[in-house]
mmCIF file of the N, C-alpha and C atoms, coordinates in Angstrom:
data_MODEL
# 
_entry.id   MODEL 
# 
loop_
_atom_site.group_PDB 
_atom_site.id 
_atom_site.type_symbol 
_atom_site.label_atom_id 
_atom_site.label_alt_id 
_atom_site.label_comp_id 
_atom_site.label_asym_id 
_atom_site.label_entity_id 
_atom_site.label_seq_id 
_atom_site.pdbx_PDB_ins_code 
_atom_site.Cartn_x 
_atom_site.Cartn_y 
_atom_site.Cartn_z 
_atom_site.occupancy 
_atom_site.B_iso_or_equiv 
_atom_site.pdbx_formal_charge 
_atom_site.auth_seq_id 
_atom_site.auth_comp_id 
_atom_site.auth_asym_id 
_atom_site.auth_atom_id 
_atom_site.pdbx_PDB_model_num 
ATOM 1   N N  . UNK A 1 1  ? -11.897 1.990   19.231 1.00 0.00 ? 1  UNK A N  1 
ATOM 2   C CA . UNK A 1 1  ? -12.183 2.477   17.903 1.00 0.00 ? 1  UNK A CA 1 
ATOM 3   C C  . UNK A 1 1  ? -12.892 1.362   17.135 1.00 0.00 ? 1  UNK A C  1 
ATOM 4   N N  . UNK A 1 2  ? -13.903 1.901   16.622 1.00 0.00 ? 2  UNK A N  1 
ATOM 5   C CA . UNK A 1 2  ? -14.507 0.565   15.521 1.00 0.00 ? 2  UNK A CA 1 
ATOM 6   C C  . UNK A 1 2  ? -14.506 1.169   14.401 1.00 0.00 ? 2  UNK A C  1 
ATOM 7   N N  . UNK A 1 3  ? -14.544 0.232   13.486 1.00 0.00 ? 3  UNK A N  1 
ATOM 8   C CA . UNK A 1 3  ? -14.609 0.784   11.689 1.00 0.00 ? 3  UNK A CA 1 
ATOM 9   C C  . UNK A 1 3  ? -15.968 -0.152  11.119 1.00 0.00 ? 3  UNK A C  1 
ATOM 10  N N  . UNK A 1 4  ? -16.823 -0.195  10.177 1.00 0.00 ? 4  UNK A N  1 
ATOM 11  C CA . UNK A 1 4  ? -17.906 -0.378  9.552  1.00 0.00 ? 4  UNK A CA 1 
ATOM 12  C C  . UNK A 1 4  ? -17.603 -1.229  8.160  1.00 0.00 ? 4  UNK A C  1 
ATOM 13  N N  . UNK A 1 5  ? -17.698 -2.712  8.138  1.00 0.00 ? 5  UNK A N  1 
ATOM 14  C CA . UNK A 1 5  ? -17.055 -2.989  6.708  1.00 0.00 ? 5  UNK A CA 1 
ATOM 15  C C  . UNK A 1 5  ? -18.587 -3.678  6.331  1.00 0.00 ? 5  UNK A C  1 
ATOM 16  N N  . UNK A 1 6  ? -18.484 -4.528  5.011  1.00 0.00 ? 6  UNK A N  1 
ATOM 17  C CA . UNK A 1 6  ? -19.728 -4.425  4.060  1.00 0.00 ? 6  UNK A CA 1 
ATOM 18  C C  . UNK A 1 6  ? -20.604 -5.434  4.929  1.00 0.00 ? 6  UNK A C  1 
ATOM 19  N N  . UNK A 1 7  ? -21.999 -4.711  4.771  1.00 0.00 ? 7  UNK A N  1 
ATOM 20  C CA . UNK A 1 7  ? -22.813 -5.052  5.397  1.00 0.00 ? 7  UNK A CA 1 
ATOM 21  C C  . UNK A 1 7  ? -23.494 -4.935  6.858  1.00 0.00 ? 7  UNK A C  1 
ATOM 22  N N  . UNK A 1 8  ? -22.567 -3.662  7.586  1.00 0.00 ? 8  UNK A N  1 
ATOM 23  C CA . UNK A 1 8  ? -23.074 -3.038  8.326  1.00 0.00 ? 8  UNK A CA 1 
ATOM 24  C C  . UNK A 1 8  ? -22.248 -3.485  9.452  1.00 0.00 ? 8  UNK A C  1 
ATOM 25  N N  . UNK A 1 9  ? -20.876 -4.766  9.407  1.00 0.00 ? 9  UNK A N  1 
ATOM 26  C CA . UNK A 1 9  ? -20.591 -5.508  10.633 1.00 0.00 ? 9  UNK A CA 1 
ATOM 27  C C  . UNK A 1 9  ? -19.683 -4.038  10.964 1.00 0.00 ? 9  UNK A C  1 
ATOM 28  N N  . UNK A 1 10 ? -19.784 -3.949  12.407 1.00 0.00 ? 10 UNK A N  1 
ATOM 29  C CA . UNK A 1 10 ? -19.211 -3.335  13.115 1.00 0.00 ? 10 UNK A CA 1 
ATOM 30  C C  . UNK A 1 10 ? -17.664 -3.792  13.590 1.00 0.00 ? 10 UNK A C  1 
ATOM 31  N N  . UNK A 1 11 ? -16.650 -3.602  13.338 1.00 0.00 ? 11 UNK A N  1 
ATOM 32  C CA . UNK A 1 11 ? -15.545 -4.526  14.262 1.00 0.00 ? 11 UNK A CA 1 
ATOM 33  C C  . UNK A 1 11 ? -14.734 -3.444  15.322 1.00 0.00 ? 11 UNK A C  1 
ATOM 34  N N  . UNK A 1 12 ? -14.294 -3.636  16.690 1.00 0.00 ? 12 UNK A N  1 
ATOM 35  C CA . UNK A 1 12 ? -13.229 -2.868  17.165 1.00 0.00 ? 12 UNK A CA 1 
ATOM 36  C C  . UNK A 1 12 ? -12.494 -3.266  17.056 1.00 0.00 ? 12 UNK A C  1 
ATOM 37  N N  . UNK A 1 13 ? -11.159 -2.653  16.473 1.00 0.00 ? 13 UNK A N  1 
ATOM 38  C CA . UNK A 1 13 ? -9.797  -2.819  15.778 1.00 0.00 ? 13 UNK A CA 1 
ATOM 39  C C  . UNK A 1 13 ? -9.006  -2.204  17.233 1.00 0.00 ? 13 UNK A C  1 
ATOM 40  N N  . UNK A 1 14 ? -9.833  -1.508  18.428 1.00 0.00 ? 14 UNK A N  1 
ATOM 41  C CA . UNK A 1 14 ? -8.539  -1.759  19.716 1.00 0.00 ? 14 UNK A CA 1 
ATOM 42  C C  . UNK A 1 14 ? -8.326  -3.176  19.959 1.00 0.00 ? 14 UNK A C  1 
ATOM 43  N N  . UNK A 1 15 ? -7.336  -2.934  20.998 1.00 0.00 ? 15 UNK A N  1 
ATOM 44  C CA . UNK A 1 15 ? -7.219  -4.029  21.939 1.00 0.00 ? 15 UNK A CA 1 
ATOM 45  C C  . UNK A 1 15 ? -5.648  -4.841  20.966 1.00 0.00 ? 15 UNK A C  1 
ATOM 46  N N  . UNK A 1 16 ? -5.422  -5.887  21.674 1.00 0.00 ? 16 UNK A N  1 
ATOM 47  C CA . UNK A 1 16 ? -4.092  -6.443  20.592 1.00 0.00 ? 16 UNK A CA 1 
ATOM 48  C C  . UNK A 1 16 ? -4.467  -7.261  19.864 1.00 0.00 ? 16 UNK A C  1 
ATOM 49  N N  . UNK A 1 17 ? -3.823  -7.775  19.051 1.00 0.00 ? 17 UNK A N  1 
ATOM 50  C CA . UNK A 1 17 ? -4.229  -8.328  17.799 1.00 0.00 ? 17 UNK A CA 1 
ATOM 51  C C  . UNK A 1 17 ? -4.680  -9.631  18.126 1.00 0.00 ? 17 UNK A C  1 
ATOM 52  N N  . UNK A 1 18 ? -5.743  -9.972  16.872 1.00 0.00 ? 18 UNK A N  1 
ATOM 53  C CA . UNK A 1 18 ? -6.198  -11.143 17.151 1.00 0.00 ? 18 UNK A CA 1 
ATOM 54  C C  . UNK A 1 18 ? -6.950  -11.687 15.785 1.00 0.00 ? 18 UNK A C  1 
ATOM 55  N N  . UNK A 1 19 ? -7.616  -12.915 15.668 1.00 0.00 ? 19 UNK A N  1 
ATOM 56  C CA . UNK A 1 19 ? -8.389  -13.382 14.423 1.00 0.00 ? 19 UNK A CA 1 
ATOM 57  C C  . UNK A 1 19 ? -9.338  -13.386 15.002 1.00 0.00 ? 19 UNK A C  1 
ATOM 58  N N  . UNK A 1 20 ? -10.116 -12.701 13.474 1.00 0.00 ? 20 UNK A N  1 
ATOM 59  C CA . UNK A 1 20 ? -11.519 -13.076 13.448 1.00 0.00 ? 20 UNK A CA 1 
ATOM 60  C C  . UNK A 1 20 ? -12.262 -13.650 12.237 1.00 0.00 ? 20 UNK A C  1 
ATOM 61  N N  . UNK A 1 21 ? -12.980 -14.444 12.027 1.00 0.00 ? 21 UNK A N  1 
ATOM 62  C CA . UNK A 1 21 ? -13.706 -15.283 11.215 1.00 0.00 ? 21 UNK A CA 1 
ATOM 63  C C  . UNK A 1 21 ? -14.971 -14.695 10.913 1.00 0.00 ? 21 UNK A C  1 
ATOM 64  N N  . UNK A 1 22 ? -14.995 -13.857 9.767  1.00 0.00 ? 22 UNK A N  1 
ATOM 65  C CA . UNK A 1 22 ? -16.662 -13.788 9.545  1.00 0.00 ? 22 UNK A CA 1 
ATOM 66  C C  . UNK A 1 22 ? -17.423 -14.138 8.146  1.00 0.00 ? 22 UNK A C  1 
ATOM 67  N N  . UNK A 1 23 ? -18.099 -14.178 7.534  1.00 0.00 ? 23 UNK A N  1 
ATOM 68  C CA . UNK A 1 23 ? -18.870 -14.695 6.841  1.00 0.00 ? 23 UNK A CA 1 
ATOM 69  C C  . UNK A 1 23 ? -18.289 -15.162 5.358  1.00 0.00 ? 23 UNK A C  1 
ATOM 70  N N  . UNK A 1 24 ? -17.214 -13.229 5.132  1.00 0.00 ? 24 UNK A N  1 
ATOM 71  C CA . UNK A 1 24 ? -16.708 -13.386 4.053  1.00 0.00 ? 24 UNK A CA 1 
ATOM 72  C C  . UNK A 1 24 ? -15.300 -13.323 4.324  1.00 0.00 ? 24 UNK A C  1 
ATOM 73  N N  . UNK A 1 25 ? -14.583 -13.834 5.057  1.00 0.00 ? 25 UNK A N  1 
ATOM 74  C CA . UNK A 1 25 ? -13.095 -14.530 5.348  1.00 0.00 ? 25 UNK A CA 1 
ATOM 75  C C  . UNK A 1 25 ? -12.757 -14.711 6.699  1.00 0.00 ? 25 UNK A C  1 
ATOM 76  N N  . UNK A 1 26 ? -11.178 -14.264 6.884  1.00 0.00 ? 26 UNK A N  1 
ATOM 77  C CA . UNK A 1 26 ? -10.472 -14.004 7.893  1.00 0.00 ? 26 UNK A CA 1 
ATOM 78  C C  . UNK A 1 26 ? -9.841  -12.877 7.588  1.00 0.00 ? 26 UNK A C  1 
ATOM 79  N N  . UNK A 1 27 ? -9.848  -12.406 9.187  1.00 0.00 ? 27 UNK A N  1 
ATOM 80  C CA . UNK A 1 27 ? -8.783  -11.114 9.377  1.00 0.00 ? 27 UNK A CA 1 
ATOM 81  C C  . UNK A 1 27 ? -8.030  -10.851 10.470 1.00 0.00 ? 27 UNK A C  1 
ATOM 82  N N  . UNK A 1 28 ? -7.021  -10.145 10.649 1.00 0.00 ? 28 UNK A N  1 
ATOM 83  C CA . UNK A 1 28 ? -6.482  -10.181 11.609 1.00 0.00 ? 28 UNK A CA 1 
ATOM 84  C C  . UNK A 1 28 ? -6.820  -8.319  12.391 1.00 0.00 ? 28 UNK A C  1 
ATOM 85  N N  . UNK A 1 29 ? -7.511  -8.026  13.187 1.00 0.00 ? 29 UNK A N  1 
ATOM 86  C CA . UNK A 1 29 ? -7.776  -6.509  13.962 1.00 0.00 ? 29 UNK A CA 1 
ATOM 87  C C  . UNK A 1 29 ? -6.967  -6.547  15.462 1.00 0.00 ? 29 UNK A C  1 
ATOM 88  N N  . UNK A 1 30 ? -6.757  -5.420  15.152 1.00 0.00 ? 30 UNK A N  1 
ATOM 89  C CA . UNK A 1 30 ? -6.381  -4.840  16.657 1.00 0.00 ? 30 UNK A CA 1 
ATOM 90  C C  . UNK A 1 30 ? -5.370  -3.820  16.774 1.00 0.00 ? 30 UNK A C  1 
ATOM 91  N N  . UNK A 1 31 ? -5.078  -3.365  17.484 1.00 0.00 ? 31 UNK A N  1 
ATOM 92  C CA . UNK A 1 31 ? -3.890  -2.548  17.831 1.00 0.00 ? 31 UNK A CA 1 
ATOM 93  C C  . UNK A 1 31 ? -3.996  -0.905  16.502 1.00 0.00 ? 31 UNK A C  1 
ATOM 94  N N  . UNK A 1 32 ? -5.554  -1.148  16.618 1.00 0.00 ? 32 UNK A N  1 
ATOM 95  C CA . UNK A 1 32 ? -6.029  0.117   15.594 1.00 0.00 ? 32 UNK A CA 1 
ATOM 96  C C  . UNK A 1 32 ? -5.601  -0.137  14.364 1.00 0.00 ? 32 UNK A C  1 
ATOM 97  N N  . UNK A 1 33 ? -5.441  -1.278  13.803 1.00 0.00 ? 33 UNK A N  1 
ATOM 98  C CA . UNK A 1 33 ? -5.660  -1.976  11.869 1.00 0.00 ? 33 UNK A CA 1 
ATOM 99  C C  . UNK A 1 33 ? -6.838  -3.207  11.600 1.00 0.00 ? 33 UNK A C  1 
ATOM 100 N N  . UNK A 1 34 ? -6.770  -3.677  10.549 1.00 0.00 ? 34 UNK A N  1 
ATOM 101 C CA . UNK A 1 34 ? -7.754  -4.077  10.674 1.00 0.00 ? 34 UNK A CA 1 
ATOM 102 C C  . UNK A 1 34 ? -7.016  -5.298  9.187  1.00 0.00 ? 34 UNK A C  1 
ATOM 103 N N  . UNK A 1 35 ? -6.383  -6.370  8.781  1.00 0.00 ? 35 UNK A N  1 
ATOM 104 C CA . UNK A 1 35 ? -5.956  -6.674  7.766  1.00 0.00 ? 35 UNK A CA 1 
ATOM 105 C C  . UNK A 1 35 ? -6.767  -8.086  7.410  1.00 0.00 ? 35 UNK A C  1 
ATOM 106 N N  . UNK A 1 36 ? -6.880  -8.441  6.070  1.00 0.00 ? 36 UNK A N  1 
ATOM 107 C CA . UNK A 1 36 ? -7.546  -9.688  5.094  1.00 0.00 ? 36 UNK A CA 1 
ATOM 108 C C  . UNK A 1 36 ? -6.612  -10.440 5.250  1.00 0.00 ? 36 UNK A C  1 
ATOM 109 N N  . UNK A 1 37 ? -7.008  -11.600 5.059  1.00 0.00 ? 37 UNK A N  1 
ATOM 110 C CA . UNK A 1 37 ? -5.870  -12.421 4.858  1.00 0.00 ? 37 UNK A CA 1 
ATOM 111 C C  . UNK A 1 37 ? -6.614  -13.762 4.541  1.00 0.00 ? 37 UNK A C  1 
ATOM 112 N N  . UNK A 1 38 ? -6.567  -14.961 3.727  1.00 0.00 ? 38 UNK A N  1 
ATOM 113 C CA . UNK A 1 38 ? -6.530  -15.889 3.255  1.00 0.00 ? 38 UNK A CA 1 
ATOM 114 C C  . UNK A 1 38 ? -6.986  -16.766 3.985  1.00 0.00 ? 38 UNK A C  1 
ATOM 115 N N  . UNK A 1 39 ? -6.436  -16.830 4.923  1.00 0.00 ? 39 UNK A N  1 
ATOM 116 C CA . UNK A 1 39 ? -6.653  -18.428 5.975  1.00 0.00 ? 39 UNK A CA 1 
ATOM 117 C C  . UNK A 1 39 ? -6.639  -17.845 7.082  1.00 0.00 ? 39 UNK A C  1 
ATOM 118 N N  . UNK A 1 40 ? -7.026  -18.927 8.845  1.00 0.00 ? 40 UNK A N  1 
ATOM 119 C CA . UNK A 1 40 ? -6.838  -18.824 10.050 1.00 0.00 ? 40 UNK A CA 1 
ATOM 120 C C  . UNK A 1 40 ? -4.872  -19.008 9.784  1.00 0.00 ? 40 UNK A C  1 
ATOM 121 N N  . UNK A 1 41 ? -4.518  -19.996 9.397  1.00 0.00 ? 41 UNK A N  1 
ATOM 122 C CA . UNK A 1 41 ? -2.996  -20.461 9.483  1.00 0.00 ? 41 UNK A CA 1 
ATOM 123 C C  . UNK A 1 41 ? -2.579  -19.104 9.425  1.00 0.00 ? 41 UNK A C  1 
ATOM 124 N N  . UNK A 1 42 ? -2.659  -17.864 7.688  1.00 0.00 ? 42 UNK A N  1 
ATOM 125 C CA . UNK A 1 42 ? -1.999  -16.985 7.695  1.00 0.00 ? 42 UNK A CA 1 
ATOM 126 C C  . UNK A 1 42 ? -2.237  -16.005 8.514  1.00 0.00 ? 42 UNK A C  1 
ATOM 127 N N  . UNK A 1 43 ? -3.448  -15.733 9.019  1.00 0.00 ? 43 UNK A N  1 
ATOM 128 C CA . UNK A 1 43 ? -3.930  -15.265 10.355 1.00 0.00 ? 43 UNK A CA 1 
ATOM 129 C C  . UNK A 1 43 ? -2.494  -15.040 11.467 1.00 0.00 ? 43 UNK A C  1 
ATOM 130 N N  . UNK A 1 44 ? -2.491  -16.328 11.969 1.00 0.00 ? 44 UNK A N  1 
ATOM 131 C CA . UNK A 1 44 ? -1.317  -16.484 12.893 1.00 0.00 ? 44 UNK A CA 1 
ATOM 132 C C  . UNK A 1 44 ? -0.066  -16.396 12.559 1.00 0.00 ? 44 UNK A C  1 
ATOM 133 N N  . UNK A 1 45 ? 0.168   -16.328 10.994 1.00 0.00 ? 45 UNK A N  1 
ATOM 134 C CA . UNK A 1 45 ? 1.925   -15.806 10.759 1.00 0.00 ? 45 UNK A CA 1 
ATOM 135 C C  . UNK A 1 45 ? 1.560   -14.584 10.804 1.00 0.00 ? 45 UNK A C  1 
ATOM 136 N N  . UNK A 1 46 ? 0.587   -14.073 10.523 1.00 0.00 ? 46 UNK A N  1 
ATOM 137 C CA . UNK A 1 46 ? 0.768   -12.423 10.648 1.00 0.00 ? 46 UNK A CA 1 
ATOM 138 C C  . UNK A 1 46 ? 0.727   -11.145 11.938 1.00 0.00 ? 46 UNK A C  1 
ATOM 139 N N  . UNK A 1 47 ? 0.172   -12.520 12.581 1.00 0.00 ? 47 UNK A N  1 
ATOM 140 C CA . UNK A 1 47 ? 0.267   -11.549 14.305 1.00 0.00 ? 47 UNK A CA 1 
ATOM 141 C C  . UNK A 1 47 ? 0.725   -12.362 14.751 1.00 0.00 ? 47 UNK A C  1 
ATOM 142 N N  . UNK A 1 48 ? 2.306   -13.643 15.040 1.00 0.00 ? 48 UNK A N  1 
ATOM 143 C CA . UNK A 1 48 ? 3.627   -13.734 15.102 1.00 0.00 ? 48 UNK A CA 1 
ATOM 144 C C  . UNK A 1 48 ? 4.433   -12.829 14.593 1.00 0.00 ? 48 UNK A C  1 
ATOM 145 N N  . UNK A 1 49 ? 4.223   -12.519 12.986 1.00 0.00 ? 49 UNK A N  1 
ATOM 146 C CA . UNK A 1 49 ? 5.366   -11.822 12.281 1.00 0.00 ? 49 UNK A CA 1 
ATOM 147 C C  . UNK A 1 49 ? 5.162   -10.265 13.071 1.00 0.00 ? 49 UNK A C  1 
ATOM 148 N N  . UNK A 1 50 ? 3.790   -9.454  13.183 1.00 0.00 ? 50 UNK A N  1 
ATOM 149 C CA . UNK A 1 50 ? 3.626   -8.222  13.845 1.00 0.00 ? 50 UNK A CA 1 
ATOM 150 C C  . UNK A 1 50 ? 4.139   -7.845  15.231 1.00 0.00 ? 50 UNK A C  1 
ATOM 151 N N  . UNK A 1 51 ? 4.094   -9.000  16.132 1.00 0.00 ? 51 UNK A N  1 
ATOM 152 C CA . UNK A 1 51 ? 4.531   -8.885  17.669 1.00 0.00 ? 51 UNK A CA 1 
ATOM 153 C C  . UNK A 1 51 ? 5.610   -9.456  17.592 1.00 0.00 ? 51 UNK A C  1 
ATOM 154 N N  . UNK A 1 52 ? 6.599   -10.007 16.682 1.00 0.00 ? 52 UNK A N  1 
ATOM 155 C CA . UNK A 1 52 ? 7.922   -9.713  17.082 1.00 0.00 ? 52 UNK A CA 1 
ATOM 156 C C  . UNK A 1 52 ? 8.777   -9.141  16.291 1.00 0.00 ? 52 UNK A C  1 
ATOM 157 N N  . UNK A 1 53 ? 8.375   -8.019  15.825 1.00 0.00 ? 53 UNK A N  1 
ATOM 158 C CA . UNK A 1 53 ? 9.030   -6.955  15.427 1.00 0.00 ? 53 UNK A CA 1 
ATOM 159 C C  . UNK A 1 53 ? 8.951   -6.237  16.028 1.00 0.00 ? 53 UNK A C  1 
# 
């Protein structure tokens, strides 16, 4: 599954979660979501905090 955010970037939000870095932040996609987040650091509390729940 991919979703379309500003400026035409394409991202696929399958597959398991992971960071990605693009122009205008970080986010964390996968597992069919797609979330913002602040930093690479909060990046990684948030897909720790997601996979062990």
């Amino acid at each position: 599954m991919k979703i379309e955010i500003i400026d035409g970037v394409e991202i696929d939000i399958s597959g398991p979660l992971r960071k990605l870095r693009l122009k205008d932040g970080w986010y964390v996609v996968g597992e069919g979501s797609l979330d913002t987040v602040d930093s690479e650091e909060e990046a990684e509390l948030l897909i720790q905090h997601l996979t062990t729940q």
